[in-house]
Residue, then its C-alpha position, 0 to 999 in steps of 0.5 A: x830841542x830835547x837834552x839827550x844827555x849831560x857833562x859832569x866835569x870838574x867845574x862847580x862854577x864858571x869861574x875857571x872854565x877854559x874859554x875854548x875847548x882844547x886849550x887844557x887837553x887834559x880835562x876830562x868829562x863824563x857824558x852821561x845819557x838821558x834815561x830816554x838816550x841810554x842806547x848802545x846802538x845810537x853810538x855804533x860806529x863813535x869809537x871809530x872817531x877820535x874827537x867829536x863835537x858837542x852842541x851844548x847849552x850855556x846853562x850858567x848864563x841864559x838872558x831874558x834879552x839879547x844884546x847885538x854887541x859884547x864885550x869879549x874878556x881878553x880886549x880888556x872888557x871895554x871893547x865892543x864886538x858883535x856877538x856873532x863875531x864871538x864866542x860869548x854864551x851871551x846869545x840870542x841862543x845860548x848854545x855851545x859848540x865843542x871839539x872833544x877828544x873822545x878817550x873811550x866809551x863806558x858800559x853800565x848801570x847808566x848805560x853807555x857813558x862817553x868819557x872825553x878830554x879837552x872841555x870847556x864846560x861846568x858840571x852838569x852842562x846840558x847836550x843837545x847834540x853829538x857830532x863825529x868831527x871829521x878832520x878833512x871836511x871840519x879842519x881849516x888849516x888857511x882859517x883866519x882867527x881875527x882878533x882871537x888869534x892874538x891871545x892864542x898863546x896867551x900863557x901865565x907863569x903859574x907858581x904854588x907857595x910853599x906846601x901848597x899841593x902836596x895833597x892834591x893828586x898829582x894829575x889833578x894839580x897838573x890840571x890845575x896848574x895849566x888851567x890857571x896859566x889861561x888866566x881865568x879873571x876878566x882882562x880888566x881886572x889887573x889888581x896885584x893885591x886882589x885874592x881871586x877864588x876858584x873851584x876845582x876838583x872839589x878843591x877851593x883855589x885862592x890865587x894872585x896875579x902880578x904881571x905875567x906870574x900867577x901866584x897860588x896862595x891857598x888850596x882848600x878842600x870844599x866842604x861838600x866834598 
């Protein structure tokens, strides 16, 4: 498997990660090629799609051995299923698969670069493979979603104390806002007290949750930034 390309997005770490693509539309991505993959040709006919799928590798979560069985975050970490009947990067393989919204393609001094919507990847996240999504043959409207299916509309009340995001740009905050409404901690973690910190957009997130209300309680601009 050769990396033809990789995704630089907003996420430092995975701490924050959407858990599926799709689930923050707004999130955006650069997919730069590999200087081997920098031809224009091999993408004829891409912009014609509006979404396409990304074969990716867990970078962040590579394990020497396996395990038959997971603990999926949303049942609360101590429900065991097997890892094929979930999406957990801890896999024999650590291989990914998204649905991207293509937003446009980019000429220049990297050659053609894919700008996307819709992740659910860290930055720097290596590609293995780009496939057009075809919605009459990839959509399956009668699909059943098992145990996922009752967390999909799994939502948190996000709130910002006072001042907090007067200096963030405002795309940047909306962002923001809809990626802590999925509610990054682990489900077993329920402290109302318990500060969490999260990276994003070179911003340094501090945040509490209390029941269904997810209060901002800091924002801080990373020092790398």
């Amino acid at each position: 498997m050769k990396i033809i390309a990789r995704i630089y997005t907003d996420f430092p770490d995975k701490f924050g990660v959407p858990r599926q693509s799709g689930l923050v539309p707004g999130l955006t991505g650069r997919i730069v090629f590999e200087p081997e993959y920098r031809d224009a040709s091999a993408l004829r006919g891409l912009d014609g799609f509006s979404h396409m799928w990304l074969i990716w590798k867990f970078s962040g979560s590579v394990m020497e051995k396996w395990s038959p069985t997971v603990r999926p975050p949303r049942l609360g970490g101590d429900t065991r299923m097997g890892v094929f009947a979930t999406r957990s990067p801890f896999r024999p393989n650590p291989i990914g698969l998204s649905c991207v919204k293509l937003e446009r393609i980019e000429y220049g001094s990297e050659g053609p670069v894919i700008c996307v919507s819709g992740i659910d990847m860290i930055d720097n996240t290596p590609i293995f493979d780009i496939k057009p999504y075809l919605p009459d043959a990839d959509c399956k409207p009668d699909a059943l979603s098992g145990f996922a299916g009752k967390y999909a509309d799994y939502r948190l009340k996000v709130e910002f104390s006072e001042g907090l995001g007067d200096d963030v740009a405002p795309e940047k905050l909306s962002q923001l806002e809809k990626v802590l409404a999925c509610d990054p901690r682990p489900a077993y973690q329920n402290d109302p007290e318990r500060i969490y910190g999260m990276s994003f957009a070179g911003l340094n997130v501090k945040f509490k949750v209390s029941a269904d209300v997810l209060t901002v309680v800091g924002i801080e601009v990373c020092k790398d930034n």
